[in-house]
N, C-alpha and C positions, 0 to 999 in steps of 0.2 A: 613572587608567584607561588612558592612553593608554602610560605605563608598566607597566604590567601585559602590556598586550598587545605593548607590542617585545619582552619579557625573555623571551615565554613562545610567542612568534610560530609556531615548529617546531611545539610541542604540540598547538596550537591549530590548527596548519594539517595536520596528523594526524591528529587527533580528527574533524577537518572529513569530511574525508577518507574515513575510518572510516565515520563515522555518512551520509553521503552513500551509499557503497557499500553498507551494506549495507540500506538502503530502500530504493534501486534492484535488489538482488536478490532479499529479498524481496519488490517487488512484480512482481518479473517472472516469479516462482514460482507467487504466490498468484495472476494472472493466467492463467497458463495452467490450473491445478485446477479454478478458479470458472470459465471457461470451458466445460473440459470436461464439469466436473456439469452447468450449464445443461445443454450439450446431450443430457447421457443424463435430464435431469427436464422442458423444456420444454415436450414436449407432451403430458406426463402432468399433468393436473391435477390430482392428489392429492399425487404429488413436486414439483409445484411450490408447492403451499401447504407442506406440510414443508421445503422448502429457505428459502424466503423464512424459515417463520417459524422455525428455526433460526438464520438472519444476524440477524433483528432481534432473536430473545434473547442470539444474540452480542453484541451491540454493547451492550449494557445490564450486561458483567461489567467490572468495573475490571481497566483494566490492569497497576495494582501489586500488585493481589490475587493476579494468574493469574502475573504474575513471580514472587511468591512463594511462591508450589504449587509451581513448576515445580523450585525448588532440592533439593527432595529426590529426585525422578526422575532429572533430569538434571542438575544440580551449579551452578555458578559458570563464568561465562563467556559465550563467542559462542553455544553452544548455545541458553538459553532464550533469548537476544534472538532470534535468528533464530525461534523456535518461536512468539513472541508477535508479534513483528512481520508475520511471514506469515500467523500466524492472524487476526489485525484486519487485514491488508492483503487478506483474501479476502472480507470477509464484504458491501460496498459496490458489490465488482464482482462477484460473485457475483447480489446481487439486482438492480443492474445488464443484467446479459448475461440473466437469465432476462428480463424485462422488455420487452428490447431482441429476443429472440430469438423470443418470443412474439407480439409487435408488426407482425412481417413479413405481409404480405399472403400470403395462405395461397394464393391464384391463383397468385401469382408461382412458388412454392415448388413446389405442383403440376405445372406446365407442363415444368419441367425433367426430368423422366422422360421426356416425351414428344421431346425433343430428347438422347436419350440419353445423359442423365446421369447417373450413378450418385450413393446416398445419400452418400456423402461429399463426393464431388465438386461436389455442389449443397450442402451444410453450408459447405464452404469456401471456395467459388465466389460463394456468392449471399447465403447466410443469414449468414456471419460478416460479410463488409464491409458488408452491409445493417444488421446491427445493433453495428455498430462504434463511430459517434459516441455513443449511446448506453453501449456499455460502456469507453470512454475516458473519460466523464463521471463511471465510478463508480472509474475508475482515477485520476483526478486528486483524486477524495475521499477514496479512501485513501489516497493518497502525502500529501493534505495532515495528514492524523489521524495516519499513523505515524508522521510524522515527532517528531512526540511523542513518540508511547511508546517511537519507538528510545529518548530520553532517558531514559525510565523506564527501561529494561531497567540502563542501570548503575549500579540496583541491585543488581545478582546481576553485579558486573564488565564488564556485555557494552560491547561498543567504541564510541565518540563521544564526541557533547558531554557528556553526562548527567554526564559523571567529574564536571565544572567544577561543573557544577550540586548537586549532591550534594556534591562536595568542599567547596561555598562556605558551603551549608546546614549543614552539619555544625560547622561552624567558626563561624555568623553573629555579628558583633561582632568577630572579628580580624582580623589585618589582611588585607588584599583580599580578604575575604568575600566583599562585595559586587559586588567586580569579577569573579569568579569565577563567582558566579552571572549577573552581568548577560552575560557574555561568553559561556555555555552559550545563555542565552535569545534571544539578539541572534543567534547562530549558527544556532541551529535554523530562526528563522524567514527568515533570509538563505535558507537551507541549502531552505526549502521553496518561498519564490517561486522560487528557481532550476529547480528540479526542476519547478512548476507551468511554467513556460518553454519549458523543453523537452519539456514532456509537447504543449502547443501545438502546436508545430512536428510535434514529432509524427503529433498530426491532422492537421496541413493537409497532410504529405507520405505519409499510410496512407490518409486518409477521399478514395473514390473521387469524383470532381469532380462527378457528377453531382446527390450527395446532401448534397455539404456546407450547410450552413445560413448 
């Protein structure tokens, strides 16, 4: 093992690289969308039952199923991963920020006209960091679940670990089969406490002092 990983160290430290970058961009995509829907569905209680229950029958489609749709639309490559990855990286903080958004003391919310606020200004003012720790909660659940499926995605080529994984499985019984896959598996999950780490720090330097828990 330990020879597997000096000979192939570059690739590996690529790949890392790779599949790191792009869950961090997809989730800072699918982030800002799920956000945004919350607040044009929040205080419609009909778009918010249809939004919730849209992410929860999202989250119920396999991942390698929708990888595999996706290759006759849009081909081989960064494209569908980025497509599936953002799509599962929305659907958590999605239900998340409605949640979170709905949650806020509707006094508090009210009052702010009265000190001449205007509707956006009190959205981004009062109701986004009020329900912030909240949709950081749903951010840290999907950065830990894509990180997966980044893996799946390379099956249709897309960039990371998945190669190893997939390369390993394909070949199992040759030589460094095993290494190959254990070295995709062992990265992912390096690859995700790291990410859950800094998603932490995070909070404690976005989540305003008053509200932290």
């Amino acid at each position: 093992m330990w020879e597997f990983l000096v000979s192939r160290f570059d690739q590996i430290w690529v790949a890392s690289l790779q599949h790191f970058s792009l869950v961090v961009q997809c989730l800072v995509v699918a982030t800002v969308l799920a956000v945004a829907i919350a607040a044009l569905v929040y205080r419609n209680r009909t778009l918010t039952s249809l939004a919730s229950g849209v992410s929860a029958i999202g989250l119920t489609i396999p991942s390698f199923a929708l990888v595999g749709l996706l290759i006759a639309p849009v081909g081989f490559g960064v494209a569908p991963a980025v497509v599936v990855v953002t799509f599962f990286a929305l659907l958590p903080v999605l239900r998340n920020a409605i949640v979170g958004l709905a949650g806020i003391d509707r006094n508090i919310v009210e009052s702010a006209p009265g000190i001449g606020m205007s509707r956006s200004r009190t959205f981004l003012q009062i109701e986004l960091p009020l329900a912030w720790p909240v949709i950081l909660g749903g951010v840290r659940i999907s950065a830990q679940m894509v990180m997966g499926i980044a893996a799946v995605a390379a099956y249709v080529l897309g960039p990371g670990l998945g190669g190893f994984i997939f390369s390993g499985l394909a070949r199992l019984g040759g030589a460094n089969s095993l290494e190959s896959v254990l070295t995709g598996v062992v990265g992912v999950i390096i690859l995700a406490l790291i990410l859950d780490l800094l998603l932490v720090g995070l909070g404690r330097l976005t989540t305003p002092r008053g509200i932290r828990v």
